[in-house]
C-alpha positions as a Markdown table, in Angstrom:
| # | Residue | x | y | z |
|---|---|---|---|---|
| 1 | Unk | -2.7 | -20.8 | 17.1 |
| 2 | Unk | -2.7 | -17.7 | 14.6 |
| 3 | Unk | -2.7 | -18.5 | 11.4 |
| 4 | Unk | -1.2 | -16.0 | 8.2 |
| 5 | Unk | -3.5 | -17.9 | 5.3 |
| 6 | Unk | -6.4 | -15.6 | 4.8 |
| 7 | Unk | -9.2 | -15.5 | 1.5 |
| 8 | Unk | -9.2 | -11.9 | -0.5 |
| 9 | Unk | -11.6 | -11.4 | -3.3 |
| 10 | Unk | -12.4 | -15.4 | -3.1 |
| 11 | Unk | -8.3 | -16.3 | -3.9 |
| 12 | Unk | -7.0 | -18.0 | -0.9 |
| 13 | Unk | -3.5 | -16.7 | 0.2 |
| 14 | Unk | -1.3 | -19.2 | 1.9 |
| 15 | Unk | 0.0 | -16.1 | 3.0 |
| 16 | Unk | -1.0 | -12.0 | 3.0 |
| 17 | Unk | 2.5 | -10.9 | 1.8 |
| 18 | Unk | 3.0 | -9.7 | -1.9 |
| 19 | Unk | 5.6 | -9.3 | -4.1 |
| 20 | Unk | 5.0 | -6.0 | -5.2 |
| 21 | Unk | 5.2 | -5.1 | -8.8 |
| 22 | Unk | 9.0 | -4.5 | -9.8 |
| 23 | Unk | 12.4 | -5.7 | -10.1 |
| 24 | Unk | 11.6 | -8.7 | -7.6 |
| 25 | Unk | 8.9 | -9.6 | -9.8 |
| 26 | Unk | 10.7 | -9.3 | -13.4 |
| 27 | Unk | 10.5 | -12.6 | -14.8 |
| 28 | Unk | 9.5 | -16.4 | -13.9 |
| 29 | Unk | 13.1 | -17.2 | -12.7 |
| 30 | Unk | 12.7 | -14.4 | -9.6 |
| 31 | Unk | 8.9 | -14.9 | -9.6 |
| 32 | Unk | 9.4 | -19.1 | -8.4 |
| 33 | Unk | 12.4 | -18.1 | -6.2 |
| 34 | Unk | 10.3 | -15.8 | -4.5 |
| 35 | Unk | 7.4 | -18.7 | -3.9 |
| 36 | Unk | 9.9 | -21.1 | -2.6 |
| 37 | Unk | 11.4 | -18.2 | 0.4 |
| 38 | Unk | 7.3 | -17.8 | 1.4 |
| 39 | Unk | 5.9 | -15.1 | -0.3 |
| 40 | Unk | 2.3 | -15.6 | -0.7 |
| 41 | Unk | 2.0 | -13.9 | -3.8 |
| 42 | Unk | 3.5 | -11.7 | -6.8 |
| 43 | Unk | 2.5 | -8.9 | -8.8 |
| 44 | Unk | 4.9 | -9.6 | -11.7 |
| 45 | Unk | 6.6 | -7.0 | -13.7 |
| 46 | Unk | 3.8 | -4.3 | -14.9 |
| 47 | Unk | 3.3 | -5.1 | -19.0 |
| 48 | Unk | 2.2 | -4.2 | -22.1 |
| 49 | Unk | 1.5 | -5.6 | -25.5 |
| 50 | Unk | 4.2 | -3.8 | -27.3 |
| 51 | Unk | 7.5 | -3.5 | -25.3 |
| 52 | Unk | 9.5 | -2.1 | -28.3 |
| 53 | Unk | 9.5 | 1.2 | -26.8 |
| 54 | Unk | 10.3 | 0.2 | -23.4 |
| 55 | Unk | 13.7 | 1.1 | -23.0 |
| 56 | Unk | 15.5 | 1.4 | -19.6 |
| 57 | Unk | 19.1 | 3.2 | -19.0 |
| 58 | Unk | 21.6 | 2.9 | -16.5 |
| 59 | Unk | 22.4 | 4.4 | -13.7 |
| 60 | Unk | 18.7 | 4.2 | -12.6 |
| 61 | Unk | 18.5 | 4.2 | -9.1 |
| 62 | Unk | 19.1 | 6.8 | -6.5 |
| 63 | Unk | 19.2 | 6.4 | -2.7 |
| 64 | Unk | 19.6 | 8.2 | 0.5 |
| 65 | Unk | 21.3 | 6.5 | 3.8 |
| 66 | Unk | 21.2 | 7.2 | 6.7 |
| 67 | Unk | 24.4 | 7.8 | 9.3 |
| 68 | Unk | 25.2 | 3.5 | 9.4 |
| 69 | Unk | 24.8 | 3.3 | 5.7 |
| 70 | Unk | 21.2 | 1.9 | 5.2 |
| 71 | Unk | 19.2 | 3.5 | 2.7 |
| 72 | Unk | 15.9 | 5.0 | 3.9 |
| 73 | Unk | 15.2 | 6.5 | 0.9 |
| 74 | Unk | 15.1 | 5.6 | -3.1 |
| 75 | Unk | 14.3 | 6.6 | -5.9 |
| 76 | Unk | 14.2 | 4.8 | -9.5 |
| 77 | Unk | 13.5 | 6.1 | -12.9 |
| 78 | Unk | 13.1 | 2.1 | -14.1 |
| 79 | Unk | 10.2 | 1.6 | -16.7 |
| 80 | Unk | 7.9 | -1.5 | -17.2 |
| 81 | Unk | 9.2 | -4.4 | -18.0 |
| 82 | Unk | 11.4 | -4.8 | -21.0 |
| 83 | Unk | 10.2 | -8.7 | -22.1 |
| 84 | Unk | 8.1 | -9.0 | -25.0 |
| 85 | Unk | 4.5 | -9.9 | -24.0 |
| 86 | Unk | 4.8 | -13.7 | -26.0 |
| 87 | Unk | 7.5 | -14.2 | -23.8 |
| 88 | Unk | 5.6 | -13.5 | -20.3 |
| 89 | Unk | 2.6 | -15.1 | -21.6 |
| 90 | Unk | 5.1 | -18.4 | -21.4 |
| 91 | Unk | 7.0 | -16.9 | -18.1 |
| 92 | Unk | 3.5 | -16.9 | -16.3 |
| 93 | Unk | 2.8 | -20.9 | -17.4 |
| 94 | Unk | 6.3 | -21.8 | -15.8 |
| 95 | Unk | 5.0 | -19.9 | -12.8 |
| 96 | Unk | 1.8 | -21.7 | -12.7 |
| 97 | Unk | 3.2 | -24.9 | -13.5 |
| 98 | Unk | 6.0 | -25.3 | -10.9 |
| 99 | Unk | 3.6 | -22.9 | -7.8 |
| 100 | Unk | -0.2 | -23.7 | -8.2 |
| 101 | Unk | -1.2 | -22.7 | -5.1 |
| 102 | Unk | 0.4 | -19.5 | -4.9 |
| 103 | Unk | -1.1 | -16.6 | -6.2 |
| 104 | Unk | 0.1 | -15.1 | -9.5 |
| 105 | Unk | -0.8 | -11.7 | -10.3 |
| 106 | Unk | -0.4 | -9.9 | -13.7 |
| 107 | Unk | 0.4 | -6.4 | -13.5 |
| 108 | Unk | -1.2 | -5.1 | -16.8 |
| 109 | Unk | -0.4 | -1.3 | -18.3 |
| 110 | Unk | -2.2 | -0.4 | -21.9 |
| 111 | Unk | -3.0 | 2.9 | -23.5 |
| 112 | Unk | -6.4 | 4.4 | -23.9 |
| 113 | Unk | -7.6 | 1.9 | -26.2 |
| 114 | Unk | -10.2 | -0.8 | -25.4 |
| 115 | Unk | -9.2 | -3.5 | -27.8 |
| 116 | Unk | -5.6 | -3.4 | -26.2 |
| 117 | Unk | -7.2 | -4.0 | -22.4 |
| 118 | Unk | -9.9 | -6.4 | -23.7 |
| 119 | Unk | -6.3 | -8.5 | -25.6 |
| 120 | Unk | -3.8 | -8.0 | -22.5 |
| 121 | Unk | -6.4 | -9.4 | -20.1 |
| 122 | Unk | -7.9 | -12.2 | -22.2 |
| 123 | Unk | -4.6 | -13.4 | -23.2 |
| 124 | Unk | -3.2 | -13.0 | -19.7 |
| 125 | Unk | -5.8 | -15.2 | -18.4 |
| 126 | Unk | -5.5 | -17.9 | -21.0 |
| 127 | Unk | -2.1 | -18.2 | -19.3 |
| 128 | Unk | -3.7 | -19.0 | -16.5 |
| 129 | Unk | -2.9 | -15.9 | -13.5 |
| 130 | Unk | -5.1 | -15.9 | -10.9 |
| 131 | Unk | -5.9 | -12.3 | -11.5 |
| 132 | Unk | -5.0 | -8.9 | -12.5 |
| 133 | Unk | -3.7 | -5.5 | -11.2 |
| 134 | Unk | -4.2 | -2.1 | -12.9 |
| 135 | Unk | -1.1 | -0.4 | -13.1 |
| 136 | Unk | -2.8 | 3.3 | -12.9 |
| 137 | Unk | 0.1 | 4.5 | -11.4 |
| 138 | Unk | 3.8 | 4.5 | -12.9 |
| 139 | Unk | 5.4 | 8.4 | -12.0 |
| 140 | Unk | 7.9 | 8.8 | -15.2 |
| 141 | Unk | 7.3 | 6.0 | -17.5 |
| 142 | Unk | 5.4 | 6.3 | -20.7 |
| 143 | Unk | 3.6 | 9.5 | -20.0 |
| 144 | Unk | 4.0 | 10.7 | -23.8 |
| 145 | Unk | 1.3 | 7.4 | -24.3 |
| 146 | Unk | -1.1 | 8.5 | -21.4 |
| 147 | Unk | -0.4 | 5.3 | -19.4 |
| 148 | Unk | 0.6 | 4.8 | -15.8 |
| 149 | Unk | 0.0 | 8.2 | -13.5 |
| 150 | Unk | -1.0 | 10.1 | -16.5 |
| 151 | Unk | -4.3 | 8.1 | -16.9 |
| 152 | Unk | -4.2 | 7.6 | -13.1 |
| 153 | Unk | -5.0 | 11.0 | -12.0 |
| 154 | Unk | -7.6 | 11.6 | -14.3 |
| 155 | Unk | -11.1 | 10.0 | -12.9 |
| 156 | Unk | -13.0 | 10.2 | -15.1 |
| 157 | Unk | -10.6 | 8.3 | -17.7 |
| 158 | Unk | -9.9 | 5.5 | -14.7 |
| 159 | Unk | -14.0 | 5.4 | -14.7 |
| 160 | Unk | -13.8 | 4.4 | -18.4 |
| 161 | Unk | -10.9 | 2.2 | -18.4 |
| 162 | Unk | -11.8 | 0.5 | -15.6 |
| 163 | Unk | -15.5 | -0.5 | -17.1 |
| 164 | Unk | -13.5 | -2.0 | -20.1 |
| 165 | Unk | -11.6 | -4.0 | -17.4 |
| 166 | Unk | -14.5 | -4.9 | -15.2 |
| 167 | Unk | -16.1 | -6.2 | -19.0 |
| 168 | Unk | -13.1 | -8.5 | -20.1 |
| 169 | Unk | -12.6 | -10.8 | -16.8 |
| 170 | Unk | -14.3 | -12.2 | -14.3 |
| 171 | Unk | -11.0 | -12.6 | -12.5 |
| 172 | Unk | -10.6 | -9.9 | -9.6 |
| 173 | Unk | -8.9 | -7.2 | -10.6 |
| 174 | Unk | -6.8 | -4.7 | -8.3 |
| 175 | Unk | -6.2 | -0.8 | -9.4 |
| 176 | Unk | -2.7 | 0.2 | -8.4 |
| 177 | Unk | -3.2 | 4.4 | -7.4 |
| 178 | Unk | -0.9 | 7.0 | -7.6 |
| 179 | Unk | 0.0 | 8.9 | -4.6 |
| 180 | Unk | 0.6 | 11.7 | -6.7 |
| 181 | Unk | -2.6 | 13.4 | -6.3 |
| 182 | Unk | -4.0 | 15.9 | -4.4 |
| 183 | Unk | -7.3 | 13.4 | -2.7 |
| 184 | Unk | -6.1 | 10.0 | -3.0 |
| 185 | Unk | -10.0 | 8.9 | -2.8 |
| 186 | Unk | -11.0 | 10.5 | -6.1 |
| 187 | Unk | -9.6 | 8.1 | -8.3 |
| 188 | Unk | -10.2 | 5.6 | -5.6 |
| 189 | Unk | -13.8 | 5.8 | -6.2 |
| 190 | Unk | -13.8 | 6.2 | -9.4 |
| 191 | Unk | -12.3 | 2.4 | -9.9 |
| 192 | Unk | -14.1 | 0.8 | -7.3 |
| 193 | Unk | -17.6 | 2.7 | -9.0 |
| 194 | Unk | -17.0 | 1.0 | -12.1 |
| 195 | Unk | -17.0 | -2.6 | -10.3 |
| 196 | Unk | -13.0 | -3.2 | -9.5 |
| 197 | Unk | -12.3 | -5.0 | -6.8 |
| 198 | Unk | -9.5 | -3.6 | -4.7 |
| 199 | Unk | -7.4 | -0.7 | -4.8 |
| 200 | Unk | -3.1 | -1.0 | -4.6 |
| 201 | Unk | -1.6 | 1.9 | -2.5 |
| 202 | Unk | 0.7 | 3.5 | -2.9 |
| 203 | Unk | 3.0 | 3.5 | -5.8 |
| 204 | Unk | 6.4 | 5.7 | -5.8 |
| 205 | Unk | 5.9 | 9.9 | -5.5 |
| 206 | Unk | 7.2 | 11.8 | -7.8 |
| 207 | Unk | 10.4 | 13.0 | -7.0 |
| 208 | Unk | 14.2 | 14.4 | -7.6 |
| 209 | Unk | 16.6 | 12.5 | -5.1 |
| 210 | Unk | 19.1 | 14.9 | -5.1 |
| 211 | Unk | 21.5 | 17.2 | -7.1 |
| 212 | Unk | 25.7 | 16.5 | -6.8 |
| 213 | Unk | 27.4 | 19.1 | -5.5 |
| 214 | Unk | 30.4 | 18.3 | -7.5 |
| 215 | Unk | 29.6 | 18.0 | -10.9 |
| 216 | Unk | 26.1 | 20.2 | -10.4 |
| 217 | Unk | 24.0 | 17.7 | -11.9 |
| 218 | Unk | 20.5 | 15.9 | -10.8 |
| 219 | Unk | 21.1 | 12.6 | -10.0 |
| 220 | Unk | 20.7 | 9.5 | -11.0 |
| 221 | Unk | 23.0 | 11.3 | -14.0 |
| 222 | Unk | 22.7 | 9.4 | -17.2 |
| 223 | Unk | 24.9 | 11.3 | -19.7 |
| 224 | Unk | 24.7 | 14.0 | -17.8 |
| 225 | Unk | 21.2 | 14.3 | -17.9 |
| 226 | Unk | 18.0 | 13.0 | -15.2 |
| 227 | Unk | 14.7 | 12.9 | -14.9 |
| 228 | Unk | 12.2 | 12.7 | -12.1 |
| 229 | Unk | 11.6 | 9.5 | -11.2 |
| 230 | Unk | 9.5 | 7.0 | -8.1 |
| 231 | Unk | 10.3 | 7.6 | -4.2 |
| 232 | Unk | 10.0 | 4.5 | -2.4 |
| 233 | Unk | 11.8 | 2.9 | 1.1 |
| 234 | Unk | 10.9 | 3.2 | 4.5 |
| 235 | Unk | 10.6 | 7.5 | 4.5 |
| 236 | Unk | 7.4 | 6.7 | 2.3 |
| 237 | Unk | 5.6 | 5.1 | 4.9 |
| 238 | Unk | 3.9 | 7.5 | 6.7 |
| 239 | Unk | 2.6 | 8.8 | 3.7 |
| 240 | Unk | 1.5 | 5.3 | 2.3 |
| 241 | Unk | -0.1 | 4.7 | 5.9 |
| 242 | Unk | -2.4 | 8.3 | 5.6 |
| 243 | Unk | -3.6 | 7.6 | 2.0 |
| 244 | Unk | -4.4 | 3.5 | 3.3 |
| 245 | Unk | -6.3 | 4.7 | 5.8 |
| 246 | Unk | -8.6 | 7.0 | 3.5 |
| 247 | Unk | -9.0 | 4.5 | 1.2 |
| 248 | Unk | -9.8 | 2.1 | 3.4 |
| 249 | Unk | -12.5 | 4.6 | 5.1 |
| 250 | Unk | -13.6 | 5.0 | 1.7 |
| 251 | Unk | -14.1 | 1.1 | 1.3 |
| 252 | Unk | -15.6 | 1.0 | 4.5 |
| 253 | Unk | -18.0 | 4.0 | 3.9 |
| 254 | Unk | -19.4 | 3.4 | 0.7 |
| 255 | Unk | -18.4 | 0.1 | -0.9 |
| 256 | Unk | -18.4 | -2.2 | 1.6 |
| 257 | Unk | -16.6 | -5.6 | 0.6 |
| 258 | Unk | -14.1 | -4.5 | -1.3 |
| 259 | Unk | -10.4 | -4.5 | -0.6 |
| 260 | Unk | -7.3 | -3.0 | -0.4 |
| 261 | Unk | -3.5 | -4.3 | -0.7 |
| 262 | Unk | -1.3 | -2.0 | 0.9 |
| 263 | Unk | 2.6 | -1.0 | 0.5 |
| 264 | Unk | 4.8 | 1.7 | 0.9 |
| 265 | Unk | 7.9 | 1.5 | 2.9 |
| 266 | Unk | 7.2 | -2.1 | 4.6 |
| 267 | Unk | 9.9 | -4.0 | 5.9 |
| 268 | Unk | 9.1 | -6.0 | 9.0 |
| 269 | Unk | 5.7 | -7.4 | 10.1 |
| 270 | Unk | 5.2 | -4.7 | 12.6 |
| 271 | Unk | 5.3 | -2.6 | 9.9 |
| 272 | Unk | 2.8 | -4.8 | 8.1 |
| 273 | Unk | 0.7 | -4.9 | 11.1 |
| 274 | Unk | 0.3 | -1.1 | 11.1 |
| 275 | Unk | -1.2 | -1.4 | 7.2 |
| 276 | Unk | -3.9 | -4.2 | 8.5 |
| 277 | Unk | -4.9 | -2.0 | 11.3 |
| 278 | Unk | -5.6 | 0.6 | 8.9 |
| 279 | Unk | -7.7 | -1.5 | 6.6 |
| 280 | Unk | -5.2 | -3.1 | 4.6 |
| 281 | Unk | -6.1 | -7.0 | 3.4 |
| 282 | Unk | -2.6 | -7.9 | 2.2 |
| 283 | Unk | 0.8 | -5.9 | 1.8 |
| 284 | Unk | 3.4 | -5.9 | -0.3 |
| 285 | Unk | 6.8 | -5.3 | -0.7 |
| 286 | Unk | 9.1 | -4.1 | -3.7 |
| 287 | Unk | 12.4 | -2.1 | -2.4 |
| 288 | Unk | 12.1 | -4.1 | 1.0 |
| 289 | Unk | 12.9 | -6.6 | -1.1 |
| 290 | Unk | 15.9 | -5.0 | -3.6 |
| 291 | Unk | 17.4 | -4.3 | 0.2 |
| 292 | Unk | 17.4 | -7.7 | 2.2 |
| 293 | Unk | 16.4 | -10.0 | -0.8 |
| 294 | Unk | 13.4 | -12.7 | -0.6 |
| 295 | Unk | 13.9 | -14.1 | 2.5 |
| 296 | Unk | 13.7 | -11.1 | 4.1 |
| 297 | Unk | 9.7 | -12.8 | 4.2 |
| 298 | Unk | 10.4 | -14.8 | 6.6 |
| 299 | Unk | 11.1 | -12.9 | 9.1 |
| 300 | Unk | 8.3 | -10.9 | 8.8 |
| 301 | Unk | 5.7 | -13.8 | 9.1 |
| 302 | Unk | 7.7 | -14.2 | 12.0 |
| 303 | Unk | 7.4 | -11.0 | 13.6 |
| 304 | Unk | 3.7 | -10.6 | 12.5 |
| 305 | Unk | 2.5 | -13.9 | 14.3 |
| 306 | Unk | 4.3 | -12.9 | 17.4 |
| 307 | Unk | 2.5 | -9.7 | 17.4 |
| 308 | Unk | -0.9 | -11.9 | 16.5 |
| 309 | Unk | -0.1 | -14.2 | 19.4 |
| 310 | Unk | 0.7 | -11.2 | 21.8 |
| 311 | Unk | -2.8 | -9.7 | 20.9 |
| 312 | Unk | -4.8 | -12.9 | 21.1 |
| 313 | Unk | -5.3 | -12.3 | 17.2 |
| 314 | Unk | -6.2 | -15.9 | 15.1 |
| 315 | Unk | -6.5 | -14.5 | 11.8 |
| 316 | Unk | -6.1 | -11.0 | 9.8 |
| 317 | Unk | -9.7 | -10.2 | 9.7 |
| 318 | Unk | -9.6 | -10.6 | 13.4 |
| 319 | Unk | -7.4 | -7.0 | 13.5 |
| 320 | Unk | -8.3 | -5.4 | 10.2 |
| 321 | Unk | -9.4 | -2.0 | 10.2 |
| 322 | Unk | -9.0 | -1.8 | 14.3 |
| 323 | Unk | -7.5 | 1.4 | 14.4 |
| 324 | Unk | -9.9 | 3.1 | 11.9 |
| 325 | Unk | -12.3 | 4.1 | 14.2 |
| 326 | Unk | -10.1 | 6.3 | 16.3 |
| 327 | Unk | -8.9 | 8.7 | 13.2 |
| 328 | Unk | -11.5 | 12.0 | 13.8 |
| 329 | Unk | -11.4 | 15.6 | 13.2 |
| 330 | Unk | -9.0 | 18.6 | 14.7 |
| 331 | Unk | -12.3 | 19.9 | 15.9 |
| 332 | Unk | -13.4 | 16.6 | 17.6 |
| 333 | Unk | -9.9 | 16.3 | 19.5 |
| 334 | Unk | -10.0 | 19.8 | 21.0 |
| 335 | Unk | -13.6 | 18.6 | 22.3 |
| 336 | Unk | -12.4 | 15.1 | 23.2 |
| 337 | Unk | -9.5 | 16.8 | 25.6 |
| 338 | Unk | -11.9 | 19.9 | 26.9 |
| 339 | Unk | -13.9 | 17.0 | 28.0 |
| 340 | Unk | -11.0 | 15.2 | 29.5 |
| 341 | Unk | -9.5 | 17.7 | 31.1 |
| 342 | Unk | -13.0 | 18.3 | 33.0 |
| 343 | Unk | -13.3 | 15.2 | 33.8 |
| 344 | Unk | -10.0 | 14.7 | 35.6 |
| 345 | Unk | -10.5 | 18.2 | 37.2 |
| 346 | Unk | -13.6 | 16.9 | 38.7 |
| 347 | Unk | -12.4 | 13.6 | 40.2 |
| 348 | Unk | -9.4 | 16.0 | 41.7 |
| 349 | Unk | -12.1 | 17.9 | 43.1 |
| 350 | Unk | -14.2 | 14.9 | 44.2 |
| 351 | Unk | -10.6 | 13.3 | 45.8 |
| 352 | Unk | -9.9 | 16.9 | 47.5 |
| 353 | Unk | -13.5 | 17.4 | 49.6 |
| 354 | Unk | -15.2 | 18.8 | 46.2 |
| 355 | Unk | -13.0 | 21.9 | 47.7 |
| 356 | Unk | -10.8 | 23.9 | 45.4 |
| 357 | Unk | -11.8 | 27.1 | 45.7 |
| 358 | Unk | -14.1 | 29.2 | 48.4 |
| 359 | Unk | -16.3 | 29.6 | 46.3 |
| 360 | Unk | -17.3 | 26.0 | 46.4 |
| 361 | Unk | -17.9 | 26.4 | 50.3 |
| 362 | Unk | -21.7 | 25.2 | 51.4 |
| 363 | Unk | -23.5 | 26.2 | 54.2 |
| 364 | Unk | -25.4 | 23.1 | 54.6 |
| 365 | Unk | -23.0 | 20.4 | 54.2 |
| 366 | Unk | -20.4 | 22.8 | 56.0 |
| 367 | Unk | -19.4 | 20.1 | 58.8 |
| 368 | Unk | -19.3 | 17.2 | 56.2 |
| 369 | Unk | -17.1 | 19.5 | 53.9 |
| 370 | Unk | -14.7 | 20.0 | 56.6 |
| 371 | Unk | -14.5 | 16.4 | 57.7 |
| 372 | Unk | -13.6 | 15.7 | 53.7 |
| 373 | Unk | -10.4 | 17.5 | 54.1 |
| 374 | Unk | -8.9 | 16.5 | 56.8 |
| 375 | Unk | -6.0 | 14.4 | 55.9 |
């Protein structure tokens, strides 16, 4: 009987599907109802120790539908969360308190500063979450501080941070990476170098949704005005899918052990299937769930145990990483179909006599050749 409970970074998940970071996450209200529909997990709303200059506007959401209306594409310019940090340290107790067994994450964001990482995570984990993920990776918020993609697309600054990190918990610690980078490994290393233990991908790309044609504006219009802001939905996907399978090559290649919690796009369990294939350990799920609402998870679990069962799959670790093997070069996959294509030609041949040409006529197997092609 397959079972969805699996152990990442010694936490045991009751099950491998995550609230992602976000609106479904934004305060211990959402965070319980999202434990009672199933979810395994939650990366609460992304904070900081001083949310004074957190400030979000309206409109801030943009999408793009397809011809029966559902959207396939969106786009939000929303910033980290607006709640005073006193006030989540006492929303991740009530979390605690009513769900022990499922796993509360805290999505942390700080400035270049080492005494504000070393007090977000100490006082985080006095509050008792089960452990932490870096959010390196926020496309329009807070840039003018050097926080979110801004310090995520620099190495050699996520090398730094990430020692402070590694230094104030013994918790495990995820790094959430921005897509919005040119080799989605670089940073990659660079946290998982410095001792994190997993790597989130993807986070929203950059983007402009669109511009209306009436008023001649970039929308979502606030005032008139926009600003780029995060793509998520299902048209992310096969990006998310390329950058978790290099990252998980990376894990596999050269730090061994180590995980990664994948997203991007995921609404079903095939779709969460596809992610474990590539390497994946857990998913999770933001705009999925700002679509079809929390109990879109069960479904999921569903569809993901009848493709376990179907497989003769017991566990996730019994699939992970299967499809890895097979990504190779261009180079390799001319070579890989030169050889096919000889191959089959050869069994033709063998099928036909060995005769498909007169050159291939012999002299001293002349009677036997003949007999071969009689039909």
């Amino acid at each position: 009987m397959p079972t969805l409970e699996t152990t990442v970074n010694g936490i045991k998940f009751p099950n491998p599907f995550v609230i992602g970071s976000g609106p479904p996450g934004t305060n211990a209200r959402v965070i319980c109802r999202s434990f009672a529909d199933g979810w395994g997990a939650s990366s609460a709303k992304t904070v900081s120790l001083d949310a004074s200059k957190v400030i979000n506007v309206a409109p801030r959401y943009g999408r793009l539908k397809d011809n029966s209306g559902e959207p396939y594409g969106w786009e939000n310019i929303e910033l980290i969360s607006t709640m005073s940090f006193d006030q989540w340290i006492d929303e991740y107790k009530r979390v605690k308190d009513a769900y022990p067994d499922n796993v509360l994450i805290a999505s942390i964001m700080e400035e270049f500063n080492k005494d504000a990482w070393f007090e977000i995570i100490q006082r985080c984990e006095a509050a008792g979450v089960d452990m932490f993920e870096c959010n390196f990776s926020c496309p329009h918020g807070l840039p003018e501080r050097k926080m979110g993609a801004a310090m995520g697309e620099d190495p050699h600054v996520l090398s730094e941070v990430c020692g402070w990190v590694r230094a104030a918990t013994k918790k495990p610690v995820w790094a959430k990476m921005t897509p919005n980078v040119t080799r989605i490994e670089d940073p990659s290393r660079a946290c998982l170098a410095a001792g994190i233990d997993g790597i989130t991908a993807i986070n929203t790309i950059r983007s402009v949704i669109g511009v209306d044609l009436e008023t001649l504006r970039p929308m979502p219009t606030v005032e008139g005005y926009s600003t780029p802001g995060g793509y998520s939905c299902k048209a992310v996907k096969p990006i998310a899918l390329r950058m978790n399978m290099e990252i998980a090559t990376l894990i596999r290649d050269e730090f061994p052990g180590r995980t990664l919690s994948g997203l991007g796009g995921i609404e079903t369990g095939e779709d969460a299937a596809e992610f474990f294939l590539l390497g994946a350990d857990t998913v999770q799920v933001c705009t999925g769930v700002m679509k079809h609402g929390y109990k879109l998870v069960e479904t999921m679990k569903e569809q993901l145990l009848a493709f376990m069962e179907k497989h003769g799959f017991e566990t996730i670790d019994d699939f992970k990483g299967k499809a890895l093997p097979y990504f190779t070069t261009h180079a390799d996959l001319v070579r890989r179909q030169a050889e096919a294509k000889a191959e089959k030609a050869e069994a033709k041949a063998k099928q036909n006599g060995g005769i498909t040409t007169d050159e291939n006529w012999d002299g001293d197997d002349f009677v036997k050749q003949s007999d071969d092609l009689v039909g």
